[in-house]
C-alpha positions as CSV (number, residue, x, y, z in Angstrom):
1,X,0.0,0.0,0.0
2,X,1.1,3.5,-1.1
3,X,1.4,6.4,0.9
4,X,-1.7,8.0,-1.5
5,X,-3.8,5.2,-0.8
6,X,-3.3,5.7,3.0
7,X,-3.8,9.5,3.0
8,X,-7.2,8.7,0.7
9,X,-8.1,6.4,4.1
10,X,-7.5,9.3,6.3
11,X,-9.5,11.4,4.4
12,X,-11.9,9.2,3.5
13,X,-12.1,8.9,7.7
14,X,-12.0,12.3,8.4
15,X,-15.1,13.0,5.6
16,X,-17.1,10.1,7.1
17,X,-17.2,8.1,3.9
18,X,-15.2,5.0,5.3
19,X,-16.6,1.3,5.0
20,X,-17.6,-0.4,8.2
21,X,-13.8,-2.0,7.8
22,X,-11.6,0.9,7.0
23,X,-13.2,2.7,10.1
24,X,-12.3,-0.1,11.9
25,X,-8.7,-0.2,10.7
26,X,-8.0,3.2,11.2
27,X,-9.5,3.3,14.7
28,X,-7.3,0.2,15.3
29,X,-3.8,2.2,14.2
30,X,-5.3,4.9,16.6
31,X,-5.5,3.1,19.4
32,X,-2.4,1.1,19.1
33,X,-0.6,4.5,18.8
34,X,-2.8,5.0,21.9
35,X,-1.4,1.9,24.2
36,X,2.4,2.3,23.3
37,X,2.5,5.9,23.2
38,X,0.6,6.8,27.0
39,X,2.1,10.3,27.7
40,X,1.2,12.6,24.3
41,X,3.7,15.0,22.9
42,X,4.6,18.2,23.9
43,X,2.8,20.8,21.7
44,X,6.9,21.1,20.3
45,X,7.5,18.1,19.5
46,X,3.9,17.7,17.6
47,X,5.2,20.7,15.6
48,X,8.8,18.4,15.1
49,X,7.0,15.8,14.4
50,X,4.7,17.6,11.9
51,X,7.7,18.4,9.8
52,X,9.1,15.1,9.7
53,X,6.0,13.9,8.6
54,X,6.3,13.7,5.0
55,X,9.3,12.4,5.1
56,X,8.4,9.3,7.8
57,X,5.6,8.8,5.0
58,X,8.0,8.8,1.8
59,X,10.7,6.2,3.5
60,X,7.9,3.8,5.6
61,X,5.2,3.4,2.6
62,X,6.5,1.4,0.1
63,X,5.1,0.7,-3.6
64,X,1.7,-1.4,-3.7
65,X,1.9,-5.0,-3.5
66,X,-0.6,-8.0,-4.0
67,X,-2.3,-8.8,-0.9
68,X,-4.0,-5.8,1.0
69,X,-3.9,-6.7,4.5
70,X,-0.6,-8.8,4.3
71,X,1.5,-5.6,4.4
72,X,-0.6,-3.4,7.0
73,X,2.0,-4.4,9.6
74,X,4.7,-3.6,7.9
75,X,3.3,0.6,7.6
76,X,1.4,0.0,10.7
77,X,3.9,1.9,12.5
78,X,4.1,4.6,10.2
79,X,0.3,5.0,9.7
80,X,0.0,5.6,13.5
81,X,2.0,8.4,13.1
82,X,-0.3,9.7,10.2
83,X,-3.1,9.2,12.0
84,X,-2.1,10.8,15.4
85,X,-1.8,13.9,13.1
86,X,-4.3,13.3,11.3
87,X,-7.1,11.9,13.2
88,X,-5.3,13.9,16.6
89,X,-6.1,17.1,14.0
90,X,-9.5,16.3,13.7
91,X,-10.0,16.3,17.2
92,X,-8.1,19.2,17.8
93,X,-10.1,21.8,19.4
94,X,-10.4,25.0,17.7
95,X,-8.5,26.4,20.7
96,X,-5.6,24.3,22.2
97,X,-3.3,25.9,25.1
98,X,0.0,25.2,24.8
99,X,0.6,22.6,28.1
100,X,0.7,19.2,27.5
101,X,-2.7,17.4,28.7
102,X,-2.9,14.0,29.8
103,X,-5.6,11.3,31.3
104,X,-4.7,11.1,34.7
105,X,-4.6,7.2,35.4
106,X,-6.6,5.5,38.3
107,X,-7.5,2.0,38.8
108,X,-11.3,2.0,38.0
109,X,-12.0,2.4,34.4
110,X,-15.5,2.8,32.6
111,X,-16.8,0.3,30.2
112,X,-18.8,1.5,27.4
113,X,-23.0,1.0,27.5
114,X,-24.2,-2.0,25.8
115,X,-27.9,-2.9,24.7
116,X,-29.6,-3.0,28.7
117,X,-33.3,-1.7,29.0
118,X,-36.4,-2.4,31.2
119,X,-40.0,-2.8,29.3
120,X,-42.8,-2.1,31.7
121,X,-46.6,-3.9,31.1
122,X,-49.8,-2.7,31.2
123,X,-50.2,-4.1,34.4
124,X,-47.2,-2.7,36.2
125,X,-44.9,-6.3,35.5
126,X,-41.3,-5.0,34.4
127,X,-39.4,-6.9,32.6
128,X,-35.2,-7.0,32.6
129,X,-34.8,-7.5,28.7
130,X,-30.7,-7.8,29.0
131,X,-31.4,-11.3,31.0
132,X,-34.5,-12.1,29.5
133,X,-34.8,-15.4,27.0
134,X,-34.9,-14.7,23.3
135,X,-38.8,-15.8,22.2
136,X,-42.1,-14.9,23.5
137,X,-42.2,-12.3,26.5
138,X,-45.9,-11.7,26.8
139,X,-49.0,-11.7,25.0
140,X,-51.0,-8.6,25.6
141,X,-54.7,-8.9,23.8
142,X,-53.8,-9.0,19.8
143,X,-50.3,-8.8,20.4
144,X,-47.6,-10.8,20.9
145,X,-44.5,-9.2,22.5
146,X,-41.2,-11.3,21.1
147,X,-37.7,-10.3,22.5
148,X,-35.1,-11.6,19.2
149,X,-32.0,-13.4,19.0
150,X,-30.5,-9.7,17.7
151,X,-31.5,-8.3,21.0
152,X,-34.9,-6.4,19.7
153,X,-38.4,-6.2,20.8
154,X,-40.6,-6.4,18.7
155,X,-44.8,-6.1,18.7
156,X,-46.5,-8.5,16.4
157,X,-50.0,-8.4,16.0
158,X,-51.6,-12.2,16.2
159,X,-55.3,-11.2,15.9
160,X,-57.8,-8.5,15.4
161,X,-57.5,-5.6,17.5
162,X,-61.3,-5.4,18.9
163,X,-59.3,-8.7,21.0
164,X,-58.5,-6.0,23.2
165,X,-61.1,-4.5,25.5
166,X,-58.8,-1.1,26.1
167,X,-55.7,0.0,25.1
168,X,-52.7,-1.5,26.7
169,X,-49.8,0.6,27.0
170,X,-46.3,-0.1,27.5
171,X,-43.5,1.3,28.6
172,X,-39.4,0.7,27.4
173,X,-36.8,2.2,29.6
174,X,-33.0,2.7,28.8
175,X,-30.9,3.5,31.6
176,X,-27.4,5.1,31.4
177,X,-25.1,3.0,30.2
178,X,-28.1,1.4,28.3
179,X,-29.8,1.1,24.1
180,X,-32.5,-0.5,22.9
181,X,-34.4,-1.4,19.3
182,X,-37.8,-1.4,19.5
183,X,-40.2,-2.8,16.6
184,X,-44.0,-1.3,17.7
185,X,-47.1,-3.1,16.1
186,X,-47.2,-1.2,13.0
187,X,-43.8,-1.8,11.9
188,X,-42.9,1.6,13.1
189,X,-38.8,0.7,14.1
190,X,-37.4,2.8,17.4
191,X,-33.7,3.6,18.4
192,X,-33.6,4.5,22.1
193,X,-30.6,6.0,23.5
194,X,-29.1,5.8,26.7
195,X,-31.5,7.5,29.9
196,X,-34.6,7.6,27.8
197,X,-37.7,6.2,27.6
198,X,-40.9,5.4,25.4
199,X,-44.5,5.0,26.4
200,X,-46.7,3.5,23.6
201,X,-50.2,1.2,23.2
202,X,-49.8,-2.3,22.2
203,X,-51.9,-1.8,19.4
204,X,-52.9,1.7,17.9
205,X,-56.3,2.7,18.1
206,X,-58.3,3.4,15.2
207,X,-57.7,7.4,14.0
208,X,-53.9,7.8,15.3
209,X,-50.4,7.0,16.3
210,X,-49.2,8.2,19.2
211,X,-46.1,7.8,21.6
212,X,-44.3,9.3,24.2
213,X,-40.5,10.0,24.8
214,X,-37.9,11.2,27.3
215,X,-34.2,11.4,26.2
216,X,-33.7,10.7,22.6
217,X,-34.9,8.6,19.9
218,X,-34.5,7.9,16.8
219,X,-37.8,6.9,14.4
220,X,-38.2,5.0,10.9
221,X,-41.8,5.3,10.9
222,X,-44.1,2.8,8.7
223,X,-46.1,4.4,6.1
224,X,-50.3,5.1,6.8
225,X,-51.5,7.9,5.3
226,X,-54.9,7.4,6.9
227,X,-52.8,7.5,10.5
228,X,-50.4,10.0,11.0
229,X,-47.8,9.1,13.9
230,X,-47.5,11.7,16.5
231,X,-44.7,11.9,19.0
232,X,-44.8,14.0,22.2
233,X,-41.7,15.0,23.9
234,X,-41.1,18.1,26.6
235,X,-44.1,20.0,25.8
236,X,-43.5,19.5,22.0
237,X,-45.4,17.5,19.1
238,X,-44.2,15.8,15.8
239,X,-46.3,14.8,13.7
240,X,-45.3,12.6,10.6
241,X,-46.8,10.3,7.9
242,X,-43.7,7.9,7.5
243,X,-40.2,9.3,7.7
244,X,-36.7,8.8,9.1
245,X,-36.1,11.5,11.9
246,X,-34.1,12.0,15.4
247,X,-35.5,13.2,18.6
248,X,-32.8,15.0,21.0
249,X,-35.3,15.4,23.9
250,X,-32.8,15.5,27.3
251,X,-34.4,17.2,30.2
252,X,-30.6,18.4,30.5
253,X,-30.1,19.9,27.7
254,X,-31.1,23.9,26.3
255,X,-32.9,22.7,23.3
256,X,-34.7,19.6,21.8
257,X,-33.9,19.3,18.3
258,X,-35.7,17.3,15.6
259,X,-33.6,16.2,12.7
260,X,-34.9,15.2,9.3
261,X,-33.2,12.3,7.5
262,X,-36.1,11.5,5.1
263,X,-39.7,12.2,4.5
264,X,-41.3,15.6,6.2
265,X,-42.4,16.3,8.9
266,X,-44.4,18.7,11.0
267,X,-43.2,20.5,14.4
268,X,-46.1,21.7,17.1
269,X,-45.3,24.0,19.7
270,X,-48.3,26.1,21.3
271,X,-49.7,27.9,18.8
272,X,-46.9,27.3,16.3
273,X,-46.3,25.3,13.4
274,X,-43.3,24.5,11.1
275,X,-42.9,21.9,8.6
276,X,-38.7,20.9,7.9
277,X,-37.0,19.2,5.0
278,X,-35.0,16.6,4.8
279,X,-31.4,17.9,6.0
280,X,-33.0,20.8,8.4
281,X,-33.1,20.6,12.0
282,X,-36.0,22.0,14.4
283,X,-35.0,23.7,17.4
284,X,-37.8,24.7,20.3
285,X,-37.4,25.2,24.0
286,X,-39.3,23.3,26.8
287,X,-40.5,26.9,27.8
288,X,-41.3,28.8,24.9
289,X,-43.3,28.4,21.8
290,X,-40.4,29.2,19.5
291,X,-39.6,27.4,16.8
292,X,-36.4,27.6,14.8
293,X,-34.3,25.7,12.1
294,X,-30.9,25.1,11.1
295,X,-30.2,24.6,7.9
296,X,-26.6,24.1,8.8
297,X,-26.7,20.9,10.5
298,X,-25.0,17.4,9.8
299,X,-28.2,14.8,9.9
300,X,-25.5,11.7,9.9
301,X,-24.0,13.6,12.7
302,X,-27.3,13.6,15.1
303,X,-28.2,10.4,14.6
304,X,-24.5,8.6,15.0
305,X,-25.1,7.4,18.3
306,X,-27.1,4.8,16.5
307,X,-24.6,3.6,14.1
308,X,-22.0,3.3,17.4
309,X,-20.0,7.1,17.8
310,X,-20.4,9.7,19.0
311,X,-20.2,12.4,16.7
312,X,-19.0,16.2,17.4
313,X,-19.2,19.4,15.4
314,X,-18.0,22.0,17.1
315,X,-19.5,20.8,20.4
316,X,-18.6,22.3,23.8
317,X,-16.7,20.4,26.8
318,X,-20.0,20.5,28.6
319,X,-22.2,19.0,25.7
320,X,-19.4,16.2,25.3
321,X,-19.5,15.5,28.9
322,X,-23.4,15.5,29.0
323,X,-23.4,12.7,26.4
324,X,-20.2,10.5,28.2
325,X,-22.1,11.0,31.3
326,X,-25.0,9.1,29.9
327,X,-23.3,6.3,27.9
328,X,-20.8,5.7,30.5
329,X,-23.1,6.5,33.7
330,X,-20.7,8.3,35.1
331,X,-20.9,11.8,37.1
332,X,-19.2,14.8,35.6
333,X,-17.2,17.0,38.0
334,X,-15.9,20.0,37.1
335,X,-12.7,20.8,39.0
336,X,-11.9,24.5,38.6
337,X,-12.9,26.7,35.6
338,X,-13.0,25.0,32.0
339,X,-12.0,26.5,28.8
340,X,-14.0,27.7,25.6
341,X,-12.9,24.4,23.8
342,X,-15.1,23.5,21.0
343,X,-14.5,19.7,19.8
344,X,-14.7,18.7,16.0
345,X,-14.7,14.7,15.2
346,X,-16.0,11.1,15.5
347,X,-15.2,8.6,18.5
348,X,-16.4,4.8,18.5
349,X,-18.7,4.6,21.2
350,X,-18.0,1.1,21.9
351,X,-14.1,2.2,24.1
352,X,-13.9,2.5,27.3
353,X,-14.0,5.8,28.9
354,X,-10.2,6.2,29.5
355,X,-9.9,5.9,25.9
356,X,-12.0,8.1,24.1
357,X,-10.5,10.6,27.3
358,X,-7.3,10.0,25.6
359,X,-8.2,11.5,22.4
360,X,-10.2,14.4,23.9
361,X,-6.9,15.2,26.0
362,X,-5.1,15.9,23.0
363,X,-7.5,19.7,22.8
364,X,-6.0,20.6,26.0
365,X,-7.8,19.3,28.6
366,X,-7.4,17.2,32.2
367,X,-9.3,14.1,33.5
368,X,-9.5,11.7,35.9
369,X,-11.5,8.8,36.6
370,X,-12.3,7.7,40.1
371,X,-15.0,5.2,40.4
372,X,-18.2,6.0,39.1
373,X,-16.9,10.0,38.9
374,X,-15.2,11.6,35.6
375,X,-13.3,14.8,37.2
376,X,-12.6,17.5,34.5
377,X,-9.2,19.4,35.4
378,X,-8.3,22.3,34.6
């Protein structure tokens, strides 16, 4: 492999148009710069070693040869150092002080979340779906509630609806740490994200689709012109046909913001109405009526968390920390006044804690991990 081929990876990386497997191989030369390199460079010697670069590059990389991944070790070495620049550069911060920052080591580490939720019955019965048997987990009038072998819920209708005297509702619960799939009995397909919740009926009555949701979520919602699918969250309404969309709903954060992949849909706060396109993102305020859009944002950015990253564009320390906090269920302490750092880049979710710290550190900023706490430093 050339040194062109391995500069298109980066970029391809850094542009967000890698395969499944070139993410994974240059995370892999990231991380193993990561484990034999545990005290970054001085802000100097990243300059040295930014000049040297091109030629590291030119003498490592030799012409291509048959066999793809028969030669990655041999430019492993080298890549690492392309992608600590690289990949280091795209987390930079947009404002970086000059001391060296470093994850301050402890004994207790935090693993990353995993699929753990708790789906609540009609009739109060919660059920633990992390231990619970693949197959049947309850039938609840026409419906038959099915936990798969991928991990999934999903509602499958076995009968007419009239089975049902009233409507059943359920209730699926993500804590931190925590995701979950959920298939409802329309086909309508849910993404829940850590610390948040959805409260639905077994069956949809006749007229509507309605749900409920804390946190975030994102929705691939079956077509029914005749039903529109309505989703409440924080004093807001969306209201869709069938579409792709993301829900940012957190009690703990400014805004909730409703980002269009595919489709259109229709915004309801108050009195207010907007209607977004695919690519736009509505922003409204748990206490106003406001509604805004930004025409500016990344959709594949917003909904990341799905796909396994977390994804930044030039996000804050706190808004980083707010998200860590919940996949990680850790609490964030701030230890003395932080910086204006603003964060630009993609992290696999699926590291532990000290990691992905690790690559943050390299903008200029302090952590340490003691039990279930994450102190920032200043």
């Amino acid at each position: 492999m050339d040194k062109k081929i391995a500069e298109e990876l980066i970029k391809k990386y850094n542009e967000g148009t890698c395969t499944k497997a070139e993410e994974a191989l240059v995370e892999s030369w990231f991380l193993q710069y990561l484990e034999e390199n545990p005290s970054y460079p001085s802000r100097e010697k990243i300059d040295e070693v930014n000049q040297r670069m091109e030629k590291a590059i030119s003498d490592t990389f030799a012409p291509a040869k048959p066999g793809y991944y028969r030669v990655l070790y041999r430019w492993s070495a080298a890549a690492a150092v392309l992608v600590i620049l690289s990949i280091g550069g795209y987390f930079m911060v947009l404002h970086r002080p000059a001391a060296q920052s470093i994850v301050k080591k402890e004994i207790h580490d935090a693993g990353p979340g995993d699929n753990k939720a708790i789906l609540t019955l009609n009739n109060g019965q919660q059920i633990a779906l992390t231990t619970a048997q693949n197959g049947v987990l309850s039938h609840q009038g026409a419906v038959q509630i099915n936990k798969t072998s991928k991990g999934e819920v999903v509602y499958q209708k076995n009968g007419p609806a009239h089975v049902a005297s009233a409507i059943n509702y359920n209730t699926l619960l993500t804590p931190r740490g925590g995701q979950w799939k959920l298939t409802l009995s329309d086909g309508t397909q849910v993404w829940l994200n850590a610390s948040s919740s959805i409260r639905y009926p077994t069956v949809f009555p006749e007229g509507e689709r309605k749900v409920e949701i804390t946190g975030e979520a994102y929705f691939e919602v079956a077509k029914n012109k005749s039903k529109p699918f309505r989703i409440l969250s924080n004093g807001q309404t969306v209201e869709v046909l069938g579409t792709h969309f993301n829900i940012n709903a957190y009690a703990d954060e400014q805004e909730i913001k409703t980002t269009l992949l595919e489709g259109s849909v229709k915004i309801i706060k108050g009195q207010n109405e907007l209607i977004i396109k695919p690519g736009q993102q509505a922003r409204t305020k748990a206490g106003g009526t406001e509604i805004t859009i930004n025409d500016q944002v990344k959709a594949m950015d917003e909904v990341a968390w799905k796909d396994g990253y977390f994804r930044f564009n030039n996000a804050d320390l706190p808004t980083i920390m707010r998200q860590f906090a919940r996949w990680y269920d850790v609490k964030v302490i701030y230890n003395g006044k932080i910086g204006e750092h603003q964060f630009n880049g993609k992290i696999t979710r699926q590291a532990n804690l000290s990691r992905v710290l690790k690559i943050l550190s390299l903008g200029g900023v302090n952590f340490k991990i003691e039990g279930k706490q994450l102190i920032v430093l200043p």
